[in-house]
N, C-alpha and C positions, 0 to 999 in steps of 0.2 A: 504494500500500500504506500508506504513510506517513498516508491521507487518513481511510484505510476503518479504521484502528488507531486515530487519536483518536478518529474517531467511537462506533465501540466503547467506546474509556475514556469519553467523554462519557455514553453510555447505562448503565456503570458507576455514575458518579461519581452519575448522577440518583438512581439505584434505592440504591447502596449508599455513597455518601458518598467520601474516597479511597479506597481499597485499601491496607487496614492491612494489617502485619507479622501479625496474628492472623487478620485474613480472610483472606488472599492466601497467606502464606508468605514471608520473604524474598526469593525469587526473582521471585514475581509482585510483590510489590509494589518492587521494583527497575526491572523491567520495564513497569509502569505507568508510574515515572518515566521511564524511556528514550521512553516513548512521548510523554509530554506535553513532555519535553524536544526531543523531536525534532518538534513540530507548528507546526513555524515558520509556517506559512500558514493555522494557525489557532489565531489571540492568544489567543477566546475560552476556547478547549478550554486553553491554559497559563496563562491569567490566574486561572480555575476551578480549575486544578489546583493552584496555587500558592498559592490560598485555603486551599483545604484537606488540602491538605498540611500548612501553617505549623501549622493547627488543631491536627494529631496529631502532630506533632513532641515538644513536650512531655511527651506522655505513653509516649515510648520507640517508638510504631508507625511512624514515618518516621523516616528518615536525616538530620541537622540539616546534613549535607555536599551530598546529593542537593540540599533544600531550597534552598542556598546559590546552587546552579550553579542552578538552575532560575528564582531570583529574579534572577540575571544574564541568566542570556535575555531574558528576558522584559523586562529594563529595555534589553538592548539592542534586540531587538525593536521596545520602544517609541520609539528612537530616544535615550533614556536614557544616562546614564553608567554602568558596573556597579559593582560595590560591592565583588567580590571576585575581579575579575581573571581570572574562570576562561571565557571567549569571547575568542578568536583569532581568530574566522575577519572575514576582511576588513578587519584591524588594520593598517593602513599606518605610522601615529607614534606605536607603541605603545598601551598597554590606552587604551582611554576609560574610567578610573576615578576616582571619589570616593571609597575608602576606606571606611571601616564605621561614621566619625563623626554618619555623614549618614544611616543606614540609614533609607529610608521604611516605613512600615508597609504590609504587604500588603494 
């Protein structure tokens, strides 16, 4: 389910860019995030998403919190350090984090 969901937001993101707060609704476009947050087995589909997400963040249509955990993913994903602590899962000596000094650009 999890596979056939990003792919879907993937065929989204081509035709319609994120899934802004004005296209979507609050809800959907929360649930887009849950989606791209949750496609751990596919970097591309949350690497894309986090592109453009960052993109509309500023201008009020994305969650700059969503944004945050989503850029942690994805740097742990990458094998990365995260930036804002918010990925537990398979944390044995505490967060693998650098802080927000270091923030790389998406």
């Amino acid at each position: 389910m999890t596979t056939r969901n990003a792919d879907r937001l993937s065929e989204i993101m081509d035709q319609y860019g994120w899934p802004t707060v004005t296209l979507v609704g609050e809800e959907g476009a929360r649930r887009a995030w849950l989606i791209a947050q949750h496609a751990d087995r596919q970097l591309n589909v949350q690497r894309r998403a986090l592109r453009l997400m960052a993109e509309v963040v500023a201008t009020g249509e994305a969650d700059p919190g969503m944004l945050a955990m989503l850029r942690d993913r994805v740097l742990v994903n990458e094998g990365h350090e995260q930036i804002c602590g918010s990925q537990i899962a398979d944390v044995k000596d505490g967060f693998p984090f650098r802080g927000p000094a270091r923030i790389p650009p998406v």
